[in-house]
C-alpha positions, 0 to 999 in steps of 0.5 A, spaced: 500 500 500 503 506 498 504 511 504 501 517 501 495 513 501 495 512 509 495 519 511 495 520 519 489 515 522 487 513 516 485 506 517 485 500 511 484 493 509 491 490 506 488 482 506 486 479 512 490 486 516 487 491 518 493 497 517 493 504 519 496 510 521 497 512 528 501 517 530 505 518 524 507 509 525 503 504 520 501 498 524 498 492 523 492 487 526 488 482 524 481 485 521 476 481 525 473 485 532 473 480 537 466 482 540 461 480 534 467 480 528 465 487 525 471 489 520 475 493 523 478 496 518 471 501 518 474 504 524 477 509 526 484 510 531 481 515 537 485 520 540 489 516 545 491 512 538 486 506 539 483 503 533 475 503 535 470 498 531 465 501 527 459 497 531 460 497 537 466 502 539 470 496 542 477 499 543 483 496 542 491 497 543 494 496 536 501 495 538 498 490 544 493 487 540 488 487 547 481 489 547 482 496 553 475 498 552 467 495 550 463 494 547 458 498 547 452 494 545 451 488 542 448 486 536 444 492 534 443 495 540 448 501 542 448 503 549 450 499 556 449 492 557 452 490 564 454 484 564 455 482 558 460 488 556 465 484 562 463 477 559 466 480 553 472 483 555 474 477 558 474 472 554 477 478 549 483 478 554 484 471 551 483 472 544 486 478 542 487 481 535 494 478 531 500 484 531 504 485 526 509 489 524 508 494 518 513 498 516 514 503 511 519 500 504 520 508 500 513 510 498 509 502 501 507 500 507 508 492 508 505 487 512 511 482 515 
């Protein structure tokens, strides 16, 4: 993916990756929400430099791959779900996002 396309918190789908632009440094984690499986590469990266799933705003550390926050609701709900919010974050705490390195290769980004 050339790095004139990956402005910063931009966030895009390379394959089964989800890559973005945080804080000037490419990253790289699997695409699949741990909570409902949503794509993340339709999130955002929020301002602590999370990337943020676009159904439920489930935040995760992109150099960690951990779930740190949500979700926010579940299925097509959006709000609190007490509970079940916790449910998830545990079993998230086992199964977090593959992390890989992207680095910048002259004007790409590469998934290794």
């Amino acid at each position: 993916m050339p790095a004139r396309d990956l402005p910063p918190g931009a966030v895009r789908r390379v394959g089964p990756w989800t890559v973005g632009n945080r804080g000037g440094e490419p990253f790289a984690v699997s695409s699949r929400c741990r909570h409902q499986l949503a794509d993340l590469s339709k999130g955002t990266i929020d301002a602590d430099g999370c990337l943020v799933c676009p159904w439920h705003q489930a935040k995760y550390d992109v150099t960690t791959g951990s779930m740190v926050a949500g979700p926010k609701g579940l299925l097509g709900y959006h709000g609190p779900t007490p509970g079940y919010t916790q449910l998830v974050r545990g079993y998230a705490s086992l199964l977090k996002l593959r992390v890989r390195r992207a680095i910048r290769r002259g004007d790409d980004v590469v998934v290794e």
